[in-house]
PAKEFI-407662 format. One record per residue (C-alpha): z, x, y; residue number from 1. Coordinates in Angstrom, 1 decimal. Each point is the difference from the previous one (the first is absolute). Layout:
NODE     pz     px     py   i
NODE      Z      X      Y NUM
...
***
This chain:
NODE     pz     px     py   i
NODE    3.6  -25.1  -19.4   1
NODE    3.0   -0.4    2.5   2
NODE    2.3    2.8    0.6   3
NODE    2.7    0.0   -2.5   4
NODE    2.4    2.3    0.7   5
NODE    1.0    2.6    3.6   6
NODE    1.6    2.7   -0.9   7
NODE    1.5    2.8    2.6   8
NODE    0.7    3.2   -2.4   9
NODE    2.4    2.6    1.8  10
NODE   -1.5    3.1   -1.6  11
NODE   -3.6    1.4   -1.2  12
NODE    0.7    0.0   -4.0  13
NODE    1.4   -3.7    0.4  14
NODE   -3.2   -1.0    1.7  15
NODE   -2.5    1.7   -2.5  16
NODE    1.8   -1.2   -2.5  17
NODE   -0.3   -4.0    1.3  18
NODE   -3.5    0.8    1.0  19
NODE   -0.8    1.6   -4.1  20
NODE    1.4   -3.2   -1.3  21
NODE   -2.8   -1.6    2.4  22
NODE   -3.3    0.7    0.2  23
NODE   -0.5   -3.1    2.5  24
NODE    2.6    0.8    2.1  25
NODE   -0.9    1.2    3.7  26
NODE    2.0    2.4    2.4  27
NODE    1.0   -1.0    3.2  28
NODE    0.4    2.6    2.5  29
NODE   -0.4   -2.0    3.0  30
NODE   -1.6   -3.5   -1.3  31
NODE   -1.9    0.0    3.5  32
NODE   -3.6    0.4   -2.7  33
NODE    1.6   -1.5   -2.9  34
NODE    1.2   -3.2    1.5  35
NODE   -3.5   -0.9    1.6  36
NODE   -1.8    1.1   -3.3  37
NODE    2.3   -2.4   -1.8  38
NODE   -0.3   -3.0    2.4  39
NODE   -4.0    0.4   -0.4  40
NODE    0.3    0.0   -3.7  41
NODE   -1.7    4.2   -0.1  42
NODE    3.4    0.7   -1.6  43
NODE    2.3   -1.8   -3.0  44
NODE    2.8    2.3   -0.7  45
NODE    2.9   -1.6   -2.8  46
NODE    2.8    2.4    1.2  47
NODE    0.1    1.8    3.9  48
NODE    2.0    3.1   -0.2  49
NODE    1.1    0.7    3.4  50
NODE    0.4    3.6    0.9  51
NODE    1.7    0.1    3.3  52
NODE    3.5    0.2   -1.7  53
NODE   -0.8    3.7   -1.1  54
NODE    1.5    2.5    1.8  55
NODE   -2.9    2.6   -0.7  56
NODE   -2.7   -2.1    1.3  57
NODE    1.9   -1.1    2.8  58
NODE    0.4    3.7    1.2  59
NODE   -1.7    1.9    3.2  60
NODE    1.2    3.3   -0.1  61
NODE   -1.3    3.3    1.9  62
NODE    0.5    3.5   -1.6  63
NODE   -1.0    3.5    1.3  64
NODE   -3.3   -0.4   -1.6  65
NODE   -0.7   -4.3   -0.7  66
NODE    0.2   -2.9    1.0  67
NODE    0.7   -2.7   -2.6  68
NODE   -0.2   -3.6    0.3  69
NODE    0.9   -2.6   -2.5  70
NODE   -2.3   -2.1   -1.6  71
NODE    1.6   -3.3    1.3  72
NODE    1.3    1.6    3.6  73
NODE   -0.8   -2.7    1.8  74
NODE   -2.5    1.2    3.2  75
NODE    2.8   -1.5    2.4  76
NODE    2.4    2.5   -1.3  77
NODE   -2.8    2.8    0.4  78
NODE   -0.7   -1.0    3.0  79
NODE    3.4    0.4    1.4  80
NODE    0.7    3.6   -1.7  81
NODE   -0.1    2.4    3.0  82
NODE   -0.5    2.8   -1.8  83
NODE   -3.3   -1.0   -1.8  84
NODE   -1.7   -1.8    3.2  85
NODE    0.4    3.2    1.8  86
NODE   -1.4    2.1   -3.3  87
NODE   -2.6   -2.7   -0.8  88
NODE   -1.2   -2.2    3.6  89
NODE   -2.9   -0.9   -1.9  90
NODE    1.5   -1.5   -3.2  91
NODE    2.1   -2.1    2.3  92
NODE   -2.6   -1.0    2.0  93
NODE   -1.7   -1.3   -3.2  94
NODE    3.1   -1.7   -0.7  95
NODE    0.8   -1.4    3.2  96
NODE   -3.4   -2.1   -0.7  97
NODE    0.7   -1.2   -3.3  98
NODE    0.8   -4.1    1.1  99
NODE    2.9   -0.6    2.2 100
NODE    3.4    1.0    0.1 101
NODE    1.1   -2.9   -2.9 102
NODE   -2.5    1.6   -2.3 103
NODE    0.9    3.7    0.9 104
NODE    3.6   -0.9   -1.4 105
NODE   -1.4   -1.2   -3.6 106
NODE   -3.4    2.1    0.1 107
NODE    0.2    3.8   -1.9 108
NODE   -2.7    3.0    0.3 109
NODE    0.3   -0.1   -3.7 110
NODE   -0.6   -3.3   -0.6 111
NODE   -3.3    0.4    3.1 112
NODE   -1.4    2.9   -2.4 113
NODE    0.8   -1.9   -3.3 114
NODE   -2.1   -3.3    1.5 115
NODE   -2.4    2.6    0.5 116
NODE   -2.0   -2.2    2.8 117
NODE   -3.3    2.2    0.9 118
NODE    1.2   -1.2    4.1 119
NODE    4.1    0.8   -0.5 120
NODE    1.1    1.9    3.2 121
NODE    2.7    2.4   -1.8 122
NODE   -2.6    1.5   -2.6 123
NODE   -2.3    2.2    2.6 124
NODE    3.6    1.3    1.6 125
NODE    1.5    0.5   -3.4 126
NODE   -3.2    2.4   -1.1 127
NODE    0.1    1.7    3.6 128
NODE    3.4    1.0   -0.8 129
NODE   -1.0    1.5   -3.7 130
NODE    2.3   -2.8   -1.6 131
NODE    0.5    0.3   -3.7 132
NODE    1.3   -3.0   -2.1 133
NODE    2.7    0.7   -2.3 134
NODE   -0.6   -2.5   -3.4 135
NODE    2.7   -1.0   -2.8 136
NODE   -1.4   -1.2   -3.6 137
NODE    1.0    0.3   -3.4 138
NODE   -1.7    3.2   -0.3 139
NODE    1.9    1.4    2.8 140
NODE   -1.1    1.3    3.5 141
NODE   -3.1    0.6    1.7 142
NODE   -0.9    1.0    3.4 143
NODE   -3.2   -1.3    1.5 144
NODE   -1.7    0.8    3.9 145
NODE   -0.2   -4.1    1.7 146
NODE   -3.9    1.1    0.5 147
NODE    0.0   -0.3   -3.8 148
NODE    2.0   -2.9   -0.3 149
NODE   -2.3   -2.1    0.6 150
NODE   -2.7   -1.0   -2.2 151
NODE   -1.6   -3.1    1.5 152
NODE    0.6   -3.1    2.3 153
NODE    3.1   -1.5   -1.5 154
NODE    0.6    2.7   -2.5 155
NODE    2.1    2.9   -0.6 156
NODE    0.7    3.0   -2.7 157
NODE    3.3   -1.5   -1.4 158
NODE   -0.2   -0.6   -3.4 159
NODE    1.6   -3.0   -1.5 160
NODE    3.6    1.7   -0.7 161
NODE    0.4    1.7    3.8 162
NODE    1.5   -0.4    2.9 163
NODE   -0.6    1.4    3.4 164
NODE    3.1    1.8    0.8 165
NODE   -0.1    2.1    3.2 166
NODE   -2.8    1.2    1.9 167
NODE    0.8    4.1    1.4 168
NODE   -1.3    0.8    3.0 169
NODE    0.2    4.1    0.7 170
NODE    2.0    0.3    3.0 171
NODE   -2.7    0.7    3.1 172
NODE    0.1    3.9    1.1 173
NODE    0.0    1.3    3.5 174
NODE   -2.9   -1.1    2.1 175
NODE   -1.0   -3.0   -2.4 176
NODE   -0.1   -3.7    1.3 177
NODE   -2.2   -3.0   -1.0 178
NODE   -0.9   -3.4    1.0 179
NODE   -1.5   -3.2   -1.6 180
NODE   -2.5   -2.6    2.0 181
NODE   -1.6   -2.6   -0.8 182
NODE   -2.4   -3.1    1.4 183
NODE    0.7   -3.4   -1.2 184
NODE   -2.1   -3.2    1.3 185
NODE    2.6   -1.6    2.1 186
NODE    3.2    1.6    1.3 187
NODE    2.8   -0.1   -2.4 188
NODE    0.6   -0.8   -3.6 189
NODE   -3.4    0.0   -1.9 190
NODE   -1.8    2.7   -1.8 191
NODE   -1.6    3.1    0.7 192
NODE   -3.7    0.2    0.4 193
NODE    0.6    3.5    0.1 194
NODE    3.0    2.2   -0.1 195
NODE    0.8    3.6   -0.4 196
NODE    2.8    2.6   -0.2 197
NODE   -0.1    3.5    1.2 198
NODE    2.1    3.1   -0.4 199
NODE   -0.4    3.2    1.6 200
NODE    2.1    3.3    0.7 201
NODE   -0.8    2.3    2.8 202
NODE    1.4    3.8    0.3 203
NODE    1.0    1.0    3.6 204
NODE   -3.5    0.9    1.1 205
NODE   -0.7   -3.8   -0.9 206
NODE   -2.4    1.2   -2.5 207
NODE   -0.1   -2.5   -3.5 208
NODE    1.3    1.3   -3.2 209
NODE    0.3   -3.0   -1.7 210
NODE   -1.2   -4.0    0.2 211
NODE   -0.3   -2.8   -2.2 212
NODE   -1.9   -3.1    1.1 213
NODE    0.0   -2.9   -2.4 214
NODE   -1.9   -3.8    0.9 215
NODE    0.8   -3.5   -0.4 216
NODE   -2.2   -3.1   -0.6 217
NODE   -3.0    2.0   -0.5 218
NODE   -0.3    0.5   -3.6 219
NODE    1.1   -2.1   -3.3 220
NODE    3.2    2.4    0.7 221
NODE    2.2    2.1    2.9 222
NODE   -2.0    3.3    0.2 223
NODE    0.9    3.9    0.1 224
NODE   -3.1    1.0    2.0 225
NODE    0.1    3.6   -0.5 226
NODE   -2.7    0.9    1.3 227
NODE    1.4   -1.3    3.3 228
NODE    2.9    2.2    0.1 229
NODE   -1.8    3.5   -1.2 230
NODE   -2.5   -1.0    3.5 231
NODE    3.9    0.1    1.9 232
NODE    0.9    3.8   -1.3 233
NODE   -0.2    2.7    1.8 234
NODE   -1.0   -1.7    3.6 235
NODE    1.8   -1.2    2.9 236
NODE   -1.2   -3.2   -0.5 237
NODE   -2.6   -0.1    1.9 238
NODE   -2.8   -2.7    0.6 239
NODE   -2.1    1.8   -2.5 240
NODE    2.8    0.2   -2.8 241
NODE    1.1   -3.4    0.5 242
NODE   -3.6   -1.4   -0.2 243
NODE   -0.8    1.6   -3.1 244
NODE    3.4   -1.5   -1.3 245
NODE   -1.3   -3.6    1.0 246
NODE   -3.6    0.7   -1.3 247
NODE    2.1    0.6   -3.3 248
NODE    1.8   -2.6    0.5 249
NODE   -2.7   -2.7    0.2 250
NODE   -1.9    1.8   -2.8 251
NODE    3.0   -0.6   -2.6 252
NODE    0.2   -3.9    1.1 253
NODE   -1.3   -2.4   -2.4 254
NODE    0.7   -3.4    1.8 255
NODE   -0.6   -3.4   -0.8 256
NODE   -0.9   -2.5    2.5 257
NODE    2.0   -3.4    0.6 258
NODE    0.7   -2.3    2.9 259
NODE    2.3    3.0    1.8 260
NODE   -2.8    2.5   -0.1 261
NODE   -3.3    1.0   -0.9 262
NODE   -0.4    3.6   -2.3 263
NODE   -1.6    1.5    2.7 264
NODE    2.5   -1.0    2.6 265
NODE    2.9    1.0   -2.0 266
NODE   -1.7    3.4   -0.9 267
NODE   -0.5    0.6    3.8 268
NODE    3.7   -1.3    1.2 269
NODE    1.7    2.2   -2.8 270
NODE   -1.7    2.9    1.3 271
NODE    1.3   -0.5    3.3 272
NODE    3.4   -0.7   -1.2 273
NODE    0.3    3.3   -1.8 274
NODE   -0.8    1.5    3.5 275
NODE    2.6   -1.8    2.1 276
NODE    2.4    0.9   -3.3 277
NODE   -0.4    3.7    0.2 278
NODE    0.5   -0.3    3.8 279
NODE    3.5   -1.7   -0.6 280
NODE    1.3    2.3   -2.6 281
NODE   -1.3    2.6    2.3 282
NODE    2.0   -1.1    3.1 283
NODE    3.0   -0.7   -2.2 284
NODE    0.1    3.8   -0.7 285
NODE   -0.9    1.0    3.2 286
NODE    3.0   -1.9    1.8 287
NODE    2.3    1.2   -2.8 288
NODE   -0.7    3.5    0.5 289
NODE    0.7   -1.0    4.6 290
NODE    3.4   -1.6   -1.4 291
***
């Protein structure tokens, strides 16, 4: 079936109510997945409803206590928002890698989480930063942590009547930075053999009160590794807190082996990624606190 129709609805009850007439149709947030799944014959949409002509999912906004990005912000515009690369260095940095500079003007974080890849760079820095996705239906609206989001390679929680609307980050307190590194195969533009995100907030004797450290390209999904962030609290970071983190870590991954890594390899590398991670974030905070 060819594409029979484009439509570019201006407001969030128009496009439900094209996309209720249409159980076949797809969204288009960015088209950067769509488009490619299209040309390969994985997707036949009859109608494309483009979202980027709605104001609401257009929108980055930062209030006293969140941080909300449109579903369809496009990860240039991210990117170039001052005031959430200097809340959230991390996110961008997982932005920053997402293809080059022509993609980053069409790509979205929402439409990165909706594609759900098991290897996508924004998800770990998304769960670091405890972002929750606001979803639209018929039924009305639902909030749902990104960790959840995701259900499998490829798949998401959406139901057939939502829509991803905004993710809401909460604003990053005092003493709280993050980062997000990952190792691909060759130096730019290909996916992660591992990945992860890392959050953590330090009080003024640098002691950890809080840490989230989620994984990428480990598992069927992006991880929360709790476990990993519990082994954070209540130390300075030290060697010995840090390695119990990566022993976590490695002990949550569930790889699969393929021509950019072996299981084992990519259980060892994420391990060492967390590490260099929770360095960053750590230094981050640390220079913030010299500014």
């Amino acid at each position: 079936m060819a594409v029979q129709e484009f439509v570019a609805p201006k407001s969030l009850p128009e496009a439900q109510g094209i996309f209720a007439n249409d159980g076949s149709a797809s969204w288009l947030a960015g088209g950067t997945d769509l488009l490619v799944g299209m040309r390969l014959g994985m997707r036949d949409p009859s109608r494309i409803i483009d979202l980027k002509q709605i104001p609401e999912l257009m929108a980055l906004e930062v209030s006293d206590d969140s941080i909300l990005i449109g579903a369809a912000a496009s990860a240039y515009d991210i990117l170039h928002n001052s005031e959430i690369g200097s809340l959230c260095p991390g996110l961008a940095d997982a932005l920053d890698l997402i293809g080059s500079t022509q993609i980053q003007g069409r790509c979205s974080a929402g439409g990165n989480l909706c594609n759900a890849s098991p290897a996508a760079d924004s998800i770990p820095a998304l769960i670091a930063n405890g972002a929750v996705c606001r979803i639209l239906g018929s039924s009305g609206e639902r909030l749902l942590p990104v960790e959840d989001f995701l259900v499998g390679p490829g798949k998401n929680a959406l139901k057939a009547d939502e829509l991803l609307v905004q993710l809401v980050l909460p604003k990053p307190m005092l003493g709280t930075s993050d980062a997000y590194l990952r190792l691909t195969p060759r130096t730019e533009m290909d996916i992660a053999v591992a990945g992860t995100g890392v959050s953590i907030t330090l009080d003024t004797a640098g002691v950890c009160t809080a840490a989230r450290v989620a994984i990428g390209a480990v598992a069927p999904t992006a991880l929360l590794v709790e476990a990993a962030g519990q082994a954070l609290v209540g130390s300075k970071l030290e060697d010995e807190a840090i390695d119990s983190a990566v022993t976590a870590v490695r002990a949550a991954a569930s790889p699969i082996s393929d021509k950019r890594g072996s299981a084992q390899y990519r259980t060892h590398v994420v391990g060492v990624l967390v590490k260099r991670a929770i360095q960053r974030a750590q230094a981050r905070i640390n220079a913030g606190a010299k500014a």
